[in-house]
N, C-alpha and C positions, 0 to 999 in steps of 0.2 A: 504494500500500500504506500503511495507518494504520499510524502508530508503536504500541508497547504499553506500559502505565504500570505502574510497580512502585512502591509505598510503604511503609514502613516507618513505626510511628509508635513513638514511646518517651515514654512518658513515668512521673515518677519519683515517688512516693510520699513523704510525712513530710519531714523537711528536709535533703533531699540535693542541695543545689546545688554541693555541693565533688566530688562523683561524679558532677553531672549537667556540670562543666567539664570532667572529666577523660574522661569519655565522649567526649564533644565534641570535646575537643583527638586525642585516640583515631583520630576519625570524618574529622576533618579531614586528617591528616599520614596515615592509613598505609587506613583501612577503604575510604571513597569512591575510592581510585587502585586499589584493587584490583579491585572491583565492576569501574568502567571498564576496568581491562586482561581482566577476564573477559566482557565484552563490550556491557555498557552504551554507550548513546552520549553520556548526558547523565546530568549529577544537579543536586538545589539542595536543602538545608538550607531548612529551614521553620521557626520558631520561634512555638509557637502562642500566645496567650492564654492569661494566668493567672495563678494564683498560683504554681503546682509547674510546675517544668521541663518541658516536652512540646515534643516536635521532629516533626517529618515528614520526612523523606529520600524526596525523589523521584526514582526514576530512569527512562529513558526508555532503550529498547529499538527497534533493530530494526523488532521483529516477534515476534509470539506465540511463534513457531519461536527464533527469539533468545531470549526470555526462558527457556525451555521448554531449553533447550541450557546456561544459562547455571545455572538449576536443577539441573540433574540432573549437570553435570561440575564444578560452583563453591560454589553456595550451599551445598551441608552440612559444607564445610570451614571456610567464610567464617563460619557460622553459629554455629558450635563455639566456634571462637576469639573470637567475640564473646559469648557466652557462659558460655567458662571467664571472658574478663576483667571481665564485668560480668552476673552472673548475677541471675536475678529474684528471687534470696532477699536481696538488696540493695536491694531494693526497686523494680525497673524492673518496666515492665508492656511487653513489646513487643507489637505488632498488624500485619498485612501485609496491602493489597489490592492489587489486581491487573485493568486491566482497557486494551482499545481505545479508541487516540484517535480520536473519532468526526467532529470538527470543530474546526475552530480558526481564529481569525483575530487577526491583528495590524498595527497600526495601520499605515500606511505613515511 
């Protein structure tokens, strides 16, 4: 069975790097332990190229069924509260995909 990938991407507008650490420290101590206790297997912090703050949060899944479960009894709470605390009139832009690990390999 292929794992299933969830991504989250944020990235910050104008000069908010004092909201884009406090996100961050946010994401780090309390947001990512959550995801994982609602049934995540894996996550990693992505920190993209650039000028303005832009992050990726990957998380890894199960299975479609896992993601799909984890949706519909977790995320619209999870999503709330990340959103009363750091809402997009602050200037955040979030974006989410979604898809099957189709292959993979790792070095030995």
């Amino acid at each position: 069975m292929s794992t299933f990938r969830y991504t989250v991407s944020c990235r910050f507008t104008g000069d908010n790097h004092n909201l884009a650490d406090q996100w961050l420290a946010w994401l780090t101590t309390q947001h990512i332990q959550e995801v994982l206790d609602a049934g995540a297997l894996a996550a990693e912090i992505l920190r993209c190229d650039g000028d303005l703050p832009h992050y990726e949060i990957r998380y890894v899944f199960q299975s479609r069924q896992a993601f799909q479960d984890y949706e519909r009894n977790h995320a619209p709470r999870l999503r709330a509260e990340g959103l009363r605390l750091f809402p997009i009139e602050k200037g955040l832009v979030y974006g989410r995909t979604t898809g099957e690990s189709i292959w993979q390999i790792k070095r030995p």
